[in-house]
N, C-alpha and C positions, 0 to 999 in steps of 0.2 A: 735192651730190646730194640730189636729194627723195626723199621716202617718202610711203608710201598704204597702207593696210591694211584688212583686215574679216576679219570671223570669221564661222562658223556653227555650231550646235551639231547633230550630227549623233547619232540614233540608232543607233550602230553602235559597235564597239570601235575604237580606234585603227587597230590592227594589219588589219583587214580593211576600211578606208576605206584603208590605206598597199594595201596587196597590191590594191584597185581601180583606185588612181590610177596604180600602175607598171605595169600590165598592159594591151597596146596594144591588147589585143581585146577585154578587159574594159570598157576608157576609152571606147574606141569607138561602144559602144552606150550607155550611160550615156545621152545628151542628144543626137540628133544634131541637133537641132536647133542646137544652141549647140558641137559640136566633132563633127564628122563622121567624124573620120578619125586617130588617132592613130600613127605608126609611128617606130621607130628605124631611121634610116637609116645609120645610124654607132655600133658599139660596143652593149654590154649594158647600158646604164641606167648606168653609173656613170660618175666625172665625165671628159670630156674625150666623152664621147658625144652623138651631136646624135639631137634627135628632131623629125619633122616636125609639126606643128600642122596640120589644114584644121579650120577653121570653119566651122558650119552657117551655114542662110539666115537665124536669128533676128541674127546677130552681120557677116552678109558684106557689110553696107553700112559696118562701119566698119572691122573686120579680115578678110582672107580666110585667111590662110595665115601661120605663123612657123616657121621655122628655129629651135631652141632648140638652145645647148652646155648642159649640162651642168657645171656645173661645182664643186656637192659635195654629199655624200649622206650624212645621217644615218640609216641603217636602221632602217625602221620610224619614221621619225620625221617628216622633214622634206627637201627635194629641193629646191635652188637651180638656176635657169635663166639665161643670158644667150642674148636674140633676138640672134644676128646674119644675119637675115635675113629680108625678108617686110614687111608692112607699117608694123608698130608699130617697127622700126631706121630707116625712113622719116621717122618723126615724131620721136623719142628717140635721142639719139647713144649714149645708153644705156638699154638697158633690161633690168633686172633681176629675177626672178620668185620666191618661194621659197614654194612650198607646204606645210603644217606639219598634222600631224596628232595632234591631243597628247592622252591620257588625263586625262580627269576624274578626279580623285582621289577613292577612294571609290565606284566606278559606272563598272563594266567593262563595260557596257550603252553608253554613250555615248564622245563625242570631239569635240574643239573641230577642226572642220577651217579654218586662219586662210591667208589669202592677205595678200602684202605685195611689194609693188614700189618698185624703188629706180629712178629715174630722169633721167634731163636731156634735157628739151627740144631740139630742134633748132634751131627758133626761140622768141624769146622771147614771141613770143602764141600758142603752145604749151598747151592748158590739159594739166591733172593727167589721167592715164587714167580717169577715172570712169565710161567705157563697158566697159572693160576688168574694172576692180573691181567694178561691176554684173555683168556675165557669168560672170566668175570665181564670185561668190556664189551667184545663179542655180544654176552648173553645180554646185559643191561641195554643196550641198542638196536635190540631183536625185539624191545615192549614194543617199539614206533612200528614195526608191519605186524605186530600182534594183534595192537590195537584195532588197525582196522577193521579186522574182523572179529573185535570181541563187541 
């Protein structure tokens, strides 16, 4: 399995970058350019729950839509995903997502909000999601002028 990672440092506490990202109405408006539409179609957020993805127009030429299970949740912390279904299961026989929101020690003011994906190509000229890792980042640095107005 591959891995891929990035991070951002985000102006906000942990805890209220985590209660943004699990909130389907909250996520929703955040960036619609880059994630349009967030809902659980299955279950309350914890794991064995599936949530839908649509993707805005910045992102719908390479992703439109995933399926995510749910598959383990550290509160307040950090939220593991498997797509099985939508575009990017298409591409990756596996594809694995886990978004993490971690306090800076020291400075309750900020929070490292870090993406990381575990993967396997479906074919072998397959490259690494790097449009995905790009949007991800993009999107996780869109909470800090979210914020303001939430």
């Amino acid at each position: 399995m591959k891995t891929m990672k990035g991070e951002v440092v985000l102006n906000m506490p942990a805890q209220k970058a985590w209660e943004m990202y699990r909130n389907d109405e909250i996520i929703s408006k955040i960036n619609p350019d880059l994630l349009s539409r967030a809902q659980y179609i299955q279950g309350d957020g914890g794991p064995g729950s599936l949530r839908l993805f649509k993707l805005g127009p910045a992102v719908s030429n390479y992703v439109k839509e995933s399926v995510e299970k749910i598959e383990k949740v550290v509160t307040g912390r950090s939220v593991t995903y498997e797509v099985i279904e939508g575009d990017l299961k298409e591409m990756y026989d596996t594809y694995r997502v886990t978004f993490s929101f971690i306090p800076i020690e020291g400075n309750n003011t900020k929070c490292i909000a870090e993406w990381k994906a575990e993967f396997e190509p479906s074919a072998p000229a397959m490259p690494p999601p790097e449009k995905a890792k790009d949007a991800a980042l993009r999107f996780l640095k869109s909470f800090d002028n979210f914020q303001l107005s939430y």
